[in-house]
Structure formats: C-alpha cells, structure tokens
C-alpha positions, 0 to 999 in steps of 0.5 A, a space after each residue: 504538482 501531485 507526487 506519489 510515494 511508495 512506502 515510508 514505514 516510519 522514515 520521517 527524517 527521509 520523507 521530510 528530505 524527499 519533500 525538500 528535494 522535489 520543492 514541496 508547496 503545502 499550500 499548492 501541491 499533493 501527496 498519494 502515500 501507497 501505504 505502509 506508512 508505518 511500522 518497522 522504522 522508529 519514528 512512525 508517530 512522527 510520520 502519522 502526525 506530520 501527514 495528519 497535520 497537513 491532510 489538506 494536501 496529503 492522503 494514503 491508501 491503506 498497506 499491509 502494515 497499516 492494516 496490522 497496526 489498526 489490528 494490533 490497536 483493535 486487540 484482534 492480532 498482537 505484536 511481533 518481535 519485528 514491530 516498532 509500534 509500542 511508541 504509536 500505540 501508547 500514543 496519547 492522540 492514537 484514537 485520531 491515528 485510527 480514526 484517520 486510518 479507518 477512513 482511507 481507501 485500498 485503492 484510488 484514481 488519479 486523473 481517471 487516468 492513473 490507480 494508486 494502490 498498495 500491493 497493485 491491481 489484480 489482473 482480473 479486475 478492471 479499474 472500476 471494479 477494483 474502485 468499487 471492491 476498494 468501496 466495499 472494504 471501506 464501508 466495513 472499516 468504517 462501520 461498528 464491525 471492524 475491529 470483527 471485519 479484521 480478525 476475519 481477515 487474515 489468512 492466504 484463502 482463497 488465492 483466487 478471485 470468485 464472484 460466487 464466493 461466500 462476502 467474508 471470502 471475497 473481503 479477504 481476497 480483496 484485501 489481500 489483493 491490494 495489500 500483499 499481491 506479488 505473484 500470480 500463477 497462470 490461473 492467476 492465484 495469488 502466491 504469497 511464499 516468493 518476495 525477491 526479485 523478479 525471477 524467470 518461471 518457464 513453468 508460470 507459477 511465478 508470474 509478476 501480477 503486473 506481467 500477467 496476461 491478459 489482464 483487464 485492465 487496459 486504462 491506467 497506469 497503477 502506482 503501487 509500493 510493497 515490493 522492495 526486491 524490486 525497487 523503484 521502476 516504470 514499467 509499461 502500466 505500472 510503476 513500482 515506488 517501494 525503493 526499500 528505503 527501511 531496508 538502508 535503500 532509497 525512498 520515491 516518489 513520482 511526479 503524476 504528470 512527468 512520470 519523473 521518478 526522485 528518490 533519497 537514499 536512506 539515513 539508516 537501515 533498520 
C-alpha cells in the first residue's frame, strides 16, 4: 500500500500510532509526507530520525515549516517565540536533517495520476508545469546558493504567476505557491491575510484555490496538508489531509488506491 499523510509538525507518538492503525509493512509498503514535518510539536527530532531511518519506504515534499527550519539552521531567518526547534537544532546529527531536507521536492507525481504538494497546486498551472517549476526549486536548494536562495525568498510578492517576470520573482512565487497557498482571488492572486474555514465570497476575493475556475489542471487529484481550518476532506481533484492534529485535532492519511481517508486523534494540543 502507498499512504499519504498530511502534516505531522513533531507528532511522533501520533504518527507512530497512525502506521500501527493502517498496518504499516516497512519491507512493502509507502510514505508521501506533504510536508511540514516539523515544528510546533515537541518531538520533531524524532519524527526526522525515525522517517530518515526508513527512507527506503518514506519520502516528503517540502512545507512552509521545513523551509523555515533550513532558514533558521542556514542563519538567514531566526526563530519565533512559537518555534519548537532549539532540540532539532542542537541536534548532533542535524547536517544529515539538512542535507535530507535539501534534497526533497515541493511537489511530486504518484501513479501519473495523483500530485502530492504542500499547500496544492495553482490553478494556472498544469501538473507538468508545476513538475518542472518543483524541478526548478530543486536545482537552487541543492546547489552552494541556498542558504542565499532563502534569504531571498520570503515575502507575499508578487501574488500572481508571470512568465515574464524577473527568475528570483518567479522563485518566490513558486514557493510560495506550493508552500502557503490558500486563496486565490478571481484574477487568481494568492492571498495570504485568510486562514479559517472556507467562506462564502459573492465579491470572489476569497476563492479556495481548489475551487477556482478554470483551472488547467484537468488530470490529477492533488494530496495536499497545510490547511488545518479545513481538516481532512475528498473533494472533486483534491483532497485535504491537514487534520490539525497540532492543534489537539487528528492526524491523516490516504490510501493512494481506495481514497480510503484513516486518522488518529491527537494525544496533546500544543
């Protein structure tokens, strides 16, 4: 069986319990995180070694909170008051975290069929473009430049996909496509002020990127975690997997071939 489960963010003791419920078979079956394996939770070192461990049937793409981490390790951003990183960092084995983490993708296919990616997939964009902008990413993360690469990264501009735009702009677009996207307007500009549940928006400035029509992609059904207000859910070409389970709700995973959605509820609230 091939599973895939939404954001973890240092839940060890729930992950371990998730593998148990849907009879896990290291030597047969697989893992796609959708990233954010880390942070807020307290026991990410955990979660980093025991995925690392068995990285023979595990892999992840890269969240908004694993991106922070390599930032605040590469020295290019620092630590908030929220973080629960200090244990991870100090970490004697962290350069094998960060060498791990560099190597991952913000989006991969399952099956030519299904697209794993944190956040989800811009409308404007196929599959095979959002492969290959993935790819782009992928080539500066894994180069001299990257510690560079995300100190220049950050911010919420510019909003919309340009294919004329200046490579560092379109970097950060695609990053942030992948790693923060929620709503889109009716121009499809990313906004990045609304986090809740999904609401009604007669005047379209709130637009779930999943509902935003029309979209390009007419192919696969994208996995994708980062919205916790909006929980685990099948929709049609989407399904959501972040259960907020940090936030005392349930961690989920997918069965690839059912859709079969299995969740445990959260030990703590952090």
């Amino acid at each position: 069986m091939h599973y895939v489960i939404g954001d973890v963010q240092g839940c060890y003791d729930e992950l371990r319990h998730l593998l148990d419920k849907v009879c896990f078979d290291y030597s047969k079956d697989k893992i796609t995180f959708a990233g954010d394996l880390l942070n807020r939770g307290l026991k990410s070192k955990s979660v980093l070694k025991f995925i690392i461990e068995n990285q023979n049937c595990m892999d992840t793409v890269l969240g908004n909170h694993d991106l922070h981490f390599l930032s605040i390790y590469g020295g290019v951003r620092n630590a908030g008051q929220k973080d629960t990183l200090a244990q991870l960092l100090k970490y004697k084995n962290v350069d094998i975290i960060v060498d791990w983490l560099l190597k991952k993708p913000l989006c991969v296919e399952i099956n030519k069929t299904l697209l794993v990616c944190h956040a989800g997939l811009y409308p404007l964009w196929t599959p095979q473009k959002a492969l290959a902008y993935s790819n782009t990413v992928s080539e500066v993360l894994q180069s001299k430049n990257w510690k560079t690469f995300l100190k220049n990264v950050y911010g919420n501009n510019p909003n919309r996909w340009e294919t004329n735009d200046k490579k560092i702009n379109q970097l950060r677009f695609i990053v942030n496509a992948f790693t923060r996207m929620r709503y889109v307007n009716s121009q499809c500009h990313l906004n990045f002020s609304h986090k809740g549940p999904i609401e009604v928006d007669s005047t379209k400035t709130l637009i779930p990127w999943f509902n935003y029509q029309p979209t390009k992609n007419k192919t696969h059904t994208v996995l994708f975690g980062h919205w916790s207000a909006i929980g685990a859910a099948k929709r049609p070409m989407s399904i959501s997997l972040d259960g907020g389970c940090i936030w005392g709700g349930e961690l989920c995973a997918v069965n690839i071939k059912s859709l079969k959605i299995t969740s445990v509820k959260s030990k703590n609230a952090y």
